[in-house]
N, C-alpha and C positions, 0 to 999 in steps of 0.2 A: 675686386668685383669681377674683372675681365675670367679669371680663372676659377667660377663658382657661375660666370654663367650659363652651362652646360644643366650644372644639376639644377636650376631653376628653372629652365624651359623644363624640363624631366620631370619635375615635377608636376609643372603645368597641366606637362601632356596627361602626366598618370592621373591627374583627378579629372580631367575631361574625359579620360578614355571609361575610369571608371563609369561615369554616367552614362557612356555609348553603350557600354556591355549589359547595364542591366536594360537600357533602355532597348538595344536589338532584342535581348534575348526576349522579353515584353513584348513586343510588336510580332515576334514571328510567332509565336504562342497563341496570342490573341486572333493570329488569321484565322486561327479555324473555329471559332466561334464567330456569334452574334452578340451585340449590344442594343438592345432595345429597339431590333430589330436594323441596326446599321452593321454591313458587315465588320467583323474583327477589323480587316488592314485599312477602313477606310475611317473606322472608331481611331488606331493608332496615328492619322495623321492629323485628324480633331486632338487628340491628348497632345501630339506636338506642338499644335500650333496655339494651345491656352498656355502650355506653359512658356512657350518661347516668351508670349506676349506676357507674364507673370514675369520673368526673369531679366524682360528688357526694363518694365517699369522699375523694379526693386534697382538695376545699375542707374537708370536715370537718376533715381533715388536719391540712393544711398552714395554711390561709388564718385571718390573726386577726385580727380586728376594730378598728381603730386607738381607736374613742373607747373602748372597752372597757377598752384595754390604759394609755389615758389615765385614764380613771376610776379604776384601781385604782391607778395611782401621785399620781391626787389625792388618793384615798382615808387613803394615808399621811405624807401629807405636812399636810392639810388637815381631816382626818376630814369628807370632804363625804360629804351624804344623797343624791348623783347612786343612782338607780333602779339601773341597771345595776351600781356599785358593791356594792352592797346585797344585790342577787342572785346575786353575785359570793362575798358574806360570809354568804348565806342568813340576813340579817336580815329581810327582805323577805316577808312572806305573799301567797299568790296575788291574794287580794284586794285588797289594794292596786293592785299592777299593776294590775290589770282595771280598777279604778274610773279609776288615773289614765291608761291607755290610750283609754277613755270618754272622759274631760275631753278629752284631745289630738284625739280623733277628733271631738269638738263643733267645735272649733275651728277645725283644719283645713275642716271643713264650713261653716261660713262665710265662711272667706277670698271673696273675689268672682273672683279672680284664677284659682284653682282651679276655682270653678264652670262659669268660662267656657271653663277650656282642658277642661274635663271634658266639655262639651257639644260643642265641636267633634269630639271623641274621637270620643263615641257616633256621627258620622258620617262623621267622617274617615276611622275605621277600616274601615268598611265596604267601601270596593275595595279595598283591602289583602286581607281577607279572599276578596273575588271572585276577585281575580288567581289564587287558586289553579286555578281552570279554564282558567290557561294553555298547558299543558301539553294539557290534551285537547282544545281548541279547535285547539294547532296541527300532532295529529295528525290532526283531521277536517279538514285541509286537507290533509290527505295528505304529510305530516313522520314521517321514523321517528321510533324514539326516541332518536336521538343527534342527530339535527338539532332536535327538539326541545328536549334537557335544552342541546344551545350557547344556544340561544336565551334560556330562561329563565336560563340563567347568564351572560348579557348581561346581562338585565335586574337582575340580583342584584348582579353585578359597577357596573353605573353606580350604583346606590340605595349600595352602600355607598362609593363614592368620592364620591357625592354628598353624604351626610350627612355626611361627613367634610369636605368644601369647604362645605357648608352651614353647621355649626359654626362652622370658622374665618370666612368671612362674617359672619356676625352677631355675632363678638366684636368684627370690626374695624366695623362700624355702630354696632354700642352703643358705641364709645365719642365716638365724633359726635352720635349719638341715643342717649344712654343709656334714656330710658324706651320710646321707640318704634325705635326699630332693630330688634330681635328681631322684632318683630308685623311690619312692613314685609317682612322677609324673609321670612316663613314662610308670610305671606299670597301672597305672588308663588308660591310651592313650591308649596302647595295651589292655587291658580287654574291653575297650569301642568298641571296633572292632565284640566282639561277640553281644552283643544287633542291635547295628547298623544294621550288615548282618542280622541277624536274621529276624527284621523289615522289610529291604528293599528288602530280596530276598525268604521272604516265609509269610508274612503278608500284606504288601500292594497290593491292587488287579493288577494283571499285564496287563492293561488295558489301551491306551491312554487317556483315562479318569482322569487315577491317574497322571496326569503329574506333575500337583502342588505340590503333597504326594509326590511324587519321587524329585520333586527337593526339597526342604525343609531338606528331609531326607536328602539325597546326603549332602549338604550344611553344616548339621551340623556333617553330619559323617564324612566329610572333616578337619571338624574342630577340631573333637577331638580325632582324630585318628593318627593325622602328628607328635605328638609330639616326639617322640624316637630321630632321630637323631640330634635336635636341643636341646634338651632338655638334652639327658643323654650321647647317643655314643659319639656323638662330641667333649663334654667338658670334657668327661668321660679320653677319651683316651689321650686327651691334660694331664691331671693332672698326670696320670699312669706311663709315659716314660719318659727321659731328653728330653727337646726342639730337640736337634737333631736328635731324631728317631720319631719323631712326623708324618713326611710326608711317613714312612715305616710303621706304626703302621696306618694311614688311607688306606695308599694303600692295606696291607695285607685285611684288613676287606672289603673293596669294590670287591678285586678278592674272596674270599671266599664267601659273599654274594651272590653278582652276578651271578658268578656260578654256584652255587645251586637251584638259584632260578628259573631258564631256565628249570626248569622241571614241575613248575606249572602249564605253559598254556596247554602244551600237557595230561596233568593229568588232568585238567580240560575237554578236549574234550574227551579222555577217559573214566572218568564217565560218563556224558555226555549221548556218544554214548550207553558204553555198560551196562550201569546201569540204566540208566535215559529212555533209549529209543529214542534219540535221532537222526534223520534221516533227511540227508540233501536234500533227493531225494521231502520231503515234505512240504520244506519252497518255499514259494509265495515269490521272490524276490522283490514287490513291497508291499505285505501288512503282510509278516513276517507270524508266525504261531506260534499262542499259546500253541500248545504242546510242539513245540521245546524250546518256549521260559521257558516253564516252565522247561522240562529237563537239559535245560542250566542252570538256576538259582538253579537248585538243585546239578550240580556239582559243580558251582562257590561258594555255600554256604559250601560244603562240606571241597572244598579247603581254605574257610576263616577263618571260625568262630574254629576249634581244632589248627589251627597254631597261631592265635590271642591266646588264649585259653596259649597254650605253651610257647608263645615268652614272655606273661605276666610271667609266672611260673620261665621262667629262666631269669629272674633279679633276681629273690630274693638270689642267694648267693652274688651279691654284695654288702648286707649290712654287710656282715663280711670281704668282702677281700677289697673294695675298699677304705679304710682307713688307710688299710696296706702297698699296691700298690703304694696310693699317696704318702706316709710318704717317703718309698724308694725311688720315684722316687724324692723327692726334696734334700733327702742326697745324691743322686748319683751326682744330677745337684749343689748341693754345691761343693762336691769334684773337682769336673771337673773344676768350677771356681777360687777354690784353686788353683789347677794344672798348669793355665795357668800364 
């Protein structure tokens, strides 16, 4: 299981990414229209927000929980005190949970292995976050909006084939380098972030002209830049913790990233504006303007390539703790199975 969990997050990613890709390139299309009289992009977050609420009922639904559905038939076979059993039989008082969710959350909190893929996060995440100004950056080059949304559905389209060859790569390393294979790849993923930008936002001419350069680029920087969470976070953290804090040990790292990361687009408009030169009073709503586009490109670069740069830099103590981390975490998941 441990060395197949790579191509399973990979996959994960690739059928969510597929639904991002049709679903951006949909929405930026749709701006420039009307829907019965609501604008295109304000229509696009009404179709978000039916189907979210469509796709939450069908999980409520349908989807069951496998240890859940495992606990309650250990339940009777073993009379185990498993947490979720128990809440299951509403033996279980709030407070309990709460206290032993605490203890788990200490826990988690010290792993090293965590700490560190958590601080890459807080940086790594941060052009991810930027990339959203892709779209208006390559209409101020003077892209409609369909030559636009191909573009950004390049780039959506190589990230999730990427992460998906990302995955399976690093199952097949870990198991040559089982403690450092994962770190090796993902480090390469994240440094490839800096050339990429580099290329794409201060050497290819920014010119409608360059459409083919730009998607090409896009394309392969999709490709080899996705790899982090399929590759190393994912299966990283699976390995670090007993099975049962596994879904507290991804949730931690998603609030943390996320979080943090909500400060890139405005830091990108920031430089932008007051470094770059950047003025909104001088974009052509219809044929965009190249100075702005080039000021935009020069924050979006700023905010990509030293967080790439960074997020590479802080993998590297997990070739010393993640070895350690895993080791404890399979004697703690033995003990436990003892215990029961």
């Amino acid at each position: 299981m441990d060395e197949s969990r790579g191509t399973g997050f990979g996959f994960l990613s690739l059928v969510g990414t597929v639904g991002g890709i049709g679903g951006g390139a949909i929405a930026t299309v749709m701006a420039g229209y009307k829907f019965w009289g609501i604008p295109g992009w304000r229509f696009a977050f009404v179709m978000m927000a039916t189907f979210s609420i469509f796709i939450a009922f069908l999980v409520y639904t349908f989807v069951v929980d496998p240890r859940k559905r495992a606990n309650i038939e250990h339940d009777n076979t073993k009379n185990s005190n498993d947490r979720e059993g128990l809440i299951e039989k509403g033996n279980t008082n709030s407070m309990s949970i709460w206290m032993e969710s605490w203890t788990a959350m200490k826990a988690v909190m010290k792993v090293k292995t965590f700490q560190f893929i958590v601080l890459q996060g807080l940086v790594g995440s941060l052009p991810w976050t930027a990339m959203v100004f892709f779209t208006l950056w390559f209409e101020l080059i003077g892209f409609d909006h369909n030559s636009a949304a191909a573009l950004v559905s390049l780039f959506a389209a190589g990230c999730a084939i990427g992460s998906f060859f990302g995955g399976v790569v690093a199952d097949r390393i870990s198991h040559t380098y089982p403690h450092s294979g994962r770190i090796m790849c993902v480090q390469f993923s994240a440094f490839m972030g800096i050339p990429f930008s580099w290329f794409l936002l201060r050497i290819v001419p920014q010119s409608v002209s360059s459409y083919y350069t730009f998607a090409v680029t896009l394309f392969l920087m999709g490709l080899t830049i996705s790899w982090n969470s399929t590759a190393s976070n994912g299966p990283m953290f699976a390995e670090v913790v007993p099975s049962k804090h596994r879904t507290m040990i991804y949730a931690f790292d998603r609030a943390f990233e996320v979080s943090f990361s909500f400060f890139a687009a405005p830091v990108v408009g920031i430089l932008a504006e007051k470094l770059y030169g950047y003025d909104t009073k001088s974009v052509d709503p219809v044929l965009g303007s190249a100075k702005e586009a080039l000021a935009l490109s020069k924050g979006l670069f700023s905010m990509m390539a030293l967080p790439f740069g960074l997020c590479s830099l802080f993998y590297t103590p997990l070739y010393w703790t993640f070895k350690q981390d895993r080791e404890n975490a399979r004697i703690a998941s033995i003990k436990e199975t003892e215990m029961i």
